[in-house]
C-alpha positions as CSV (number, residue, x, y, z in Angstrom):
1,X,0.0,0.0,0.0
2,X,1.3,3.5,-0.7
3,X,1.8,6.0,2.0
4,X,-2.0,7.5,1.1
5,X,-3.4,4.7,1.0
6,X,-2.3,3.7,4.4
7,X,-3.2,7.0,5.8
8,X,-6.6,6.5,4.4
9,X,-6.5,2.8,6.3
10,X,-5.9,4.9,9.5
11,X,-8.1,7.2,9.1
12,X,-11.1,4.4,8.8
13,X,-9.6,2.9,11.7
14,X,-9.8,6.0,14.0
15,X,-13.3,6.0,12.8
16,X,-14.8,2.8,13.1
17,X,-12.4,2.6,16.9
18,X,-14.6,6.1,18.0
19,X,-17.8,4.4,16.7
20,X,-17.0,1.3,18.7
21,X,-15.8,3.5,21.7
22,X,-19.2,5.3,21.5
23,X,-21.6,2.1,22.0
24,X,-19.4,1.2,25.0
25,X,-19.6,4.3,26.7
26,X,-23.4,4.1,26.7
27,X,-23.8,0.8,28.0
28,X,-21.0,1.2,30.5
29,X,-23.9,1.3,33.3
30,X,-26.5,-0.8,31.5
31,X,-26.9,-4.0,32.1
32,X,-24.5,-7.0,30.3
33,X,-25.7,-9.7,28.1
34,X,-24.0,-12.6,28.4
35,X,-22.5,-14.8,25.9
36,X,-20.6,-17.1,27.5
37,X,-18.1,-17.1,30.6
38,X,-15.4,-19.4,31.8
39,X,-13.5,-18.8,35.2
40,X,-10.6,-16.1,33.6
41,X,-13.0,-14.6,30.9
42,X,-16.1,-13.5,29.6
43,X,-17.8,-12.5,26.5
44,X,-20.5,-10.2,25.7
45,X,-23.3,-9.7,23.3
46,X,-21.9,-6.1,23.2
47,X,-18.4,-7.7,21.5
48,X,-20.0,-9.2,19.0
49,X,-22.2,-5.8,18.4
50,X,-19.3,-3.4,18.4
51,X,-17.3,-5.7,16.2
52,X,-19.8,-6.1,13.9
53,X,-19.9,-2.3,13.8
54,X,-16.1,-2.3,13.6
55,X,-16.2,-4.5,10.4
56,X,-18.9,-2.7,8.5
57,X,-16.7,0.5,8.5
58,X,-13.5,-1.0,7.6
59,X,-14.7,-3.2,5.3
60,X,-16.5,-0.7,3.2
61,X,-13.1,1.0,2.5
62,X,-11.3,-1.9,2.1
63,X,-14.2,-4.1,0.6
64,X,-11.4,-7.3,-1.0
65,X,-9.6,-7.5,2.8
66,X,-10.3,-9.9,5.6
67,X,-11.3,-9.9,9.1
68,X,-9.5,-12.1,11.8
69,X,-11.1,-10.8,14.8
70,X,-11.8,-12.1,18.2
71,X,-15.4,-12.5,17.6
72,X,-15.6,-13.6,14.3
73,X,-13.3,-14.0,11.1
74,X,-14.0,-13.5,7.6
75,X,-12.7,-13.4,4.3
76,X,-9.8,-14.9,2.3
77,X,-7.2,-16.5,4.6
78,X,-4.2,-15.7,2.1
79,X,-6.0,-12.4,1.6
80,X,-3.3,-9.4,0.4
81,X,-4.8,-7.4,3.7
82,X,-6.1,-8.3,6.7
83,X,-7.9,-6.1,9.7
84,X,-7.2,-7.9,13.0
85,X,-9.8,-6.6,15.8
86,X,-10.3,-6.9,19.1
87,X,-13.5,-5.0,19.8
88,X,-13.4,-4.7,23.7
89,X,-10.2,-5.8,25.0
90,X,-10.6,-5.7,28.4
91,X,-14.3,-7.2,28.6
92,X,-13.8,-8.7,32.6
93,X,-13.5,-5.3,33.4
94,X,-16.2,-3.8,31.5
95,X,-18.5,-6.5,32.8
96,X,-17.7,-5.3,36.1
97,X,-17.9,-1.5,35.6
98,X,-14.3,-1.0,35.5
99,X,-13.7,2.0,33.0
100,X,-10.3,0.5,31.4
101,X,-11.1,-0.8,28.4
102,X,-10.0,-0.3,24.7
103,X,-10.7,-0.8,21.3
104,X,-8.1,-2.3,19.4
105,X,-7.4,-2.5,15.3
106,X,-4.7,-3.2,13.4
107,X,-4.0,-3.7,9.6
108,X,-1.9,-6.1,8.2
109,X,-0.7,-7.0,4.4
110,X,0.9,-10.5,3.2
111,X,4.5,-10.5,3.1
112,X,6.6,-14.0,1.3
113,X,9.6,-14.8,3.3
114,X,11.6,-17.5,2.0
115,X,12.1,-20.6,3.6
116,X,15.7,-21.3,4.8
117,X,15.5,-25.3,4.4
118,X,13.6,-24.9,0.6
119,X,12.8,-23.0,-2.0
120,X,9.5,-22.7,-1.0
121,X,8.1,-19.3,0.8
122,X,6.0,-18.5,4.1
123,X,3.1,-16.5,3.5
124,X,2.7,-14.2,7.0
125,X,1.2,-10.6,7.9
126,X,2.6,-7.4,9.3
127,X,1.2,-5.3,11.0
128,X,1.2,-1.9,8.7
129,X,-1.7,0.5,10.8
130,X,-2.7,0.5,14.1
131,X,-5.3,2.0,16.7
132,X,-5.7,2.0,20.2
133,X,-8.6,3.7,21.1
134,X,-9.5,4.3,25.1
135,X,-13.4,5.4,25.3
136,X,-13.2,6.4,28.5
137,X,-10.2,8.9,29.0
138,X,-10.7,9.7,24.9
139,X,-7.3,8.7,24.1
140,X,-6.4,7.5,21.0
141,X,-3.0,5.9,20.1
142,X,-2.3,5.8,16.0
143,X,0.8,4.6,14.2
144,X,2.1,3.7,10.6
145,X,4.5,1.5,10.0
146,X,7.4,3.6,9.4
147,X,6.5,6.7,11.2
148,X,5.9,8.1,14.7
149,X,3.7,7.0,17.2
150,X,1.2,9.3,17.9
151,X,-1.2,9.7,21.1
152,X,-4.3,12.0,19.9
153,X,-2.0,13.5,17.3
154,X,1.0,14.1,19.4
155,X,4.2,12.2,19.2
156,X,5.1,10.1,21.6
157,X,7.9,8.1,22.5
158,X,8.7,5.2,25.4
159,X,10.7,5.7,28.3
160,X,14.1,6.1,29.3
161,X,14.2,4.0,32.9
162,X,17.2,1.4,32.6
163,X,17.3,-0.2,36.1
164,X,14.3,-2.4,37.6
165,X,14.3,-0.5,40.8
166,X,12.4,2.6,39.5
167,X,10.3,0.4,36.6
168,X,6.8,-0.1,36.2
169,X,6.5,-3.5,34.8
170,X,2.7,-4.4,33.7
171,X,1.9,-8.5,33.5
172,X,-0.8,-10.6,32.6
173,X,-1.6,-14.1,34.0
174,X,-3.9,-15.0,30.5
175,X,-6.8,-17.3,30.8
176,X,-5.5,-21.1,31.4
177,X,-4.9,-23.0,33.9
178,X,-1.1,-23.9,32.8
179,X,-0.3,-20.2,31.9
180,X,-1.1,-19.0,35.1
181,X,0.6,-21.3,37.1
182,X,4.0,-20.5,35.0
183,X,3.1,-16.9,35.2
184,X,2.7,-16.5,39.0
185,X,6.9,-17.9,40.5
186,X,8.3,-15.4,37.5
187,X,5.7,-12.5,39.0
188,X,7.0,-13.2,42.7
189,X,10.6,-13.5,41.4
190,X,10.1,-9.8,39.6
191,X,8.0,-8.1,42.2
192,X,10.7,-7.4,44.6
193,X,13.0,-5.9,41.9
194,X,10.9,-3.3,41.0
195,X,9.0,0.2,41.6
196,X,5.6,-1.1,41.2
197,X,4.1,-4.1,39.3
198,X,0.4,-3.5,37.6
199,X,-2.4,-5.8,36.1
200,X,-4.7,-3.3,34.5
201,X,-6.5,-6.2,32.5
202,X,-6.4,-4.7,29.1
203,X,-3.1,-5.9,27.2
204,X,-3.7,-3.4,24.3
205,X,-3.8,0.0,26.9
206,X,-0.8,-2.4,28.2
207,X,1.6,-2.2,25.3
208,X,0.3,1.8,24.3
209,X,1.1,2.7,28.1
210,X,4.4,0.9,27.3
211,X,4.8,3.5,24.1
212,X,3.8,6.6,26.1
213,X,6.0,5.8,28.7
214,X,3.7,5.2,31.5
215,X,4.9,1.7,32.2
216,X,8.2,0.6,31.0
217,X,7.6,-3.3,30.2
218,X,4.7,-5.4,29.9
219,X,5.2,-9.2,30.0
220,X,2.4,-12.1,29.7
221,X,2.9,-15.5,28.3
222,X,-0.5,-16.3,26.6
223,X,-2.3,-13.8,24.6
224,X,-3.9,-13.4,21.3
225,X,-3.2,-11.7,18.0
226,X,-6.0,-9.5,18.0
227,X,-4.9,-8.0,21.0
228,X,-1.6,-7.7,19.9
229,X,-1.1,-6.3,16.7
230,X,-2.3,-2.9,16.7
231,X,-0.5,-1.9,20.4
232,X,3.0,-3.8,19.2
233,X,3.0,-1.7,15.7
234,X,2.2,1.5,18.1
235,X,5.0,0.5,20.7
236,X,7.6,0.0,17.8
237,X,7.0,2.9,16.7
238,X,7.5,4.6,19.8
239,X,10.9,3.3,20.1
240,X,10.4,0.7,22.0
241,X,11.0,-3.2,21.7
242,X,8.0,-5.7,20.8
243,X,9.7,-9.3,21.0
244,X,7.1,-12.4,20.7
245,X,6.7,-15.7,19.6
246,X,4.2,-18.1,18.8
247,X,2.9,-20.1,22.0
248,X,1.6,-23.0,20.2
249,X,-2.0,-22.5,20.3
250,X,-3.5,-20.8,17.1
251,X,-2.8,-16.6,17.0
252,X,-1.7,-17.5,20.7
253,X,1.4,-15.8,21.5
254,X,4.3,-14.9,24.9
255,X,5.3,-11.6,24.6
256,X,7.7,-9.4,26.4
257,X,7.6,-5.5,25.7
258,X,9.4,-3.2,26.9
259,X,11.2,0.7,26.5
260,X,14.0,-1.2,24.6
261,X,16.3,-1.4,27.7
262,X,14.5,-3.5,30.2
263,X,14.2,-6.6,27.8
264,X,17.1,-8.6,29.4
265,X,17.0,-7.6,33.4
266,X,13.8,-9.2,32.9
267,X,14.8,-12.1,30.9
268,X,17.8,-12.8,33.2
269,X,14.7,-13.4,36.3
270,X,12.9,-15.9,34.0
């Protein structure tokens, strides 16, 4: 995509993440539907609502792309682009009343890289737009591959703390059984070590609180593309370091993002 074009991609983005933003705000105090809930996590009727909002938007620009979103997915799945949504990230707490919540969508295109052991190539995505949008505070985080970070239309960038002692490391403990239990001796091992430790319970506001510099690292070891993608473009572009890998379960992913200069204090207590 050329550089207008992938304005234009942001700017439906911004849109369609107010849109979404809107609906939330005005059932913040209403009464939830539930879909369906398990003991870490649950789903509303209002996800599938403001995605389905979400994907009339983007999809009307972008009518040939496809949609791998937490609610539903659609589309080619070799498609040239991709939007990857998570309509409510954060949905525990917005079932509670907890105002920290986000909207999160990110745009992705096909990229070939060739296989080391054949001639063949792996068809993957990066991420080339991204939005972070909180309805609550009205902030809204935006980035292009390429080009600043931006946190309602001002540059930002992450922070500068080096040393553990006067960090604040954000983590996640994901939704199983096995990640928690992995999660929790590394949490007690880092807790000591540092300024303050945070679980805000949104892993998008996570990584763009990493890019503002309000946290310096965030670390979980079992989360999803969708709430991923957009927030890992935005911190990159921030300056700061988005390392993950694939956890074995499908989009599943451990991730540990930080200011850039964090990455290996932490590593060296895992």
């Amino acid at each position: 995509m050329k550089i207008a074009e992938q304005k234009k991609a942001l700017a439906t983005a911004v849109a369609a993440a107010r849109k979404a933003g809107q609906l939330i705000r005005q059932n913040h105090r209403r009464v939830k539907t539930v879909n369906s809930e398990t003991q870490h996590d649950i789903k509303l009727e209002l996800d599938v609502r403001c995605q389905k909002l979400i994907e009339k938007i983007v999809l009307k620009a972008l009518p040939e792309s496809a949609i791998l979103g937490e609610e539903d997915s659609s589309g080619a799945a070799n498609a040239e682009l991709r939007w990857v949504i998570d309509p409510i990230d954060g949905t525990v707490n917005f079932s509670y009343g907890i105002p920290h919540v986000s909207v999160s969508i990110a745009l992705q295109r096909r990229v070939h890289i060739s296989a080391k052991s054949s001639a063949a190539s792996e068809v993957v995505y990066e991420t080339i737009v991204g939005v972070v949008y909180d309805p609550f505070c009205d902030e809204m985080w935006t980035a292009i591959r390429g080009q600043a970070a931006k946190l309602n239309g001002i540059p930002i960038r992450v922070s500068q703390r080096n040393k553990l002692d006067n960090a604040i490391i954000s983590m996640g403990f994901a939704k199983s059984k096995e990640t928690v239990e992995k999660t929790l001796p590394y949490f007690v091992r880092v807790v000591p070590r540092v300024r303050k430790m945070r679980i805000m319970g949104s892993a998008a506001l996570a990584l763009v609180y990493v890019a503002s510099g309000r946290f310096d690292a965030y670390v979980e070891g079992g989360i999803s593309l969708w709430d991923i993608a957009a927030g890992g473009l935005i911190l990159e572009c921030a300056g700061g370091e988005f390392w993950h890998e694939p956890n074995g379960k499908e989009f599943g992913y451990r991730i540990l993002a930080s200011n850039g200069l964090l990455r290996k204090p932490l590593e060296r207590l895992a």
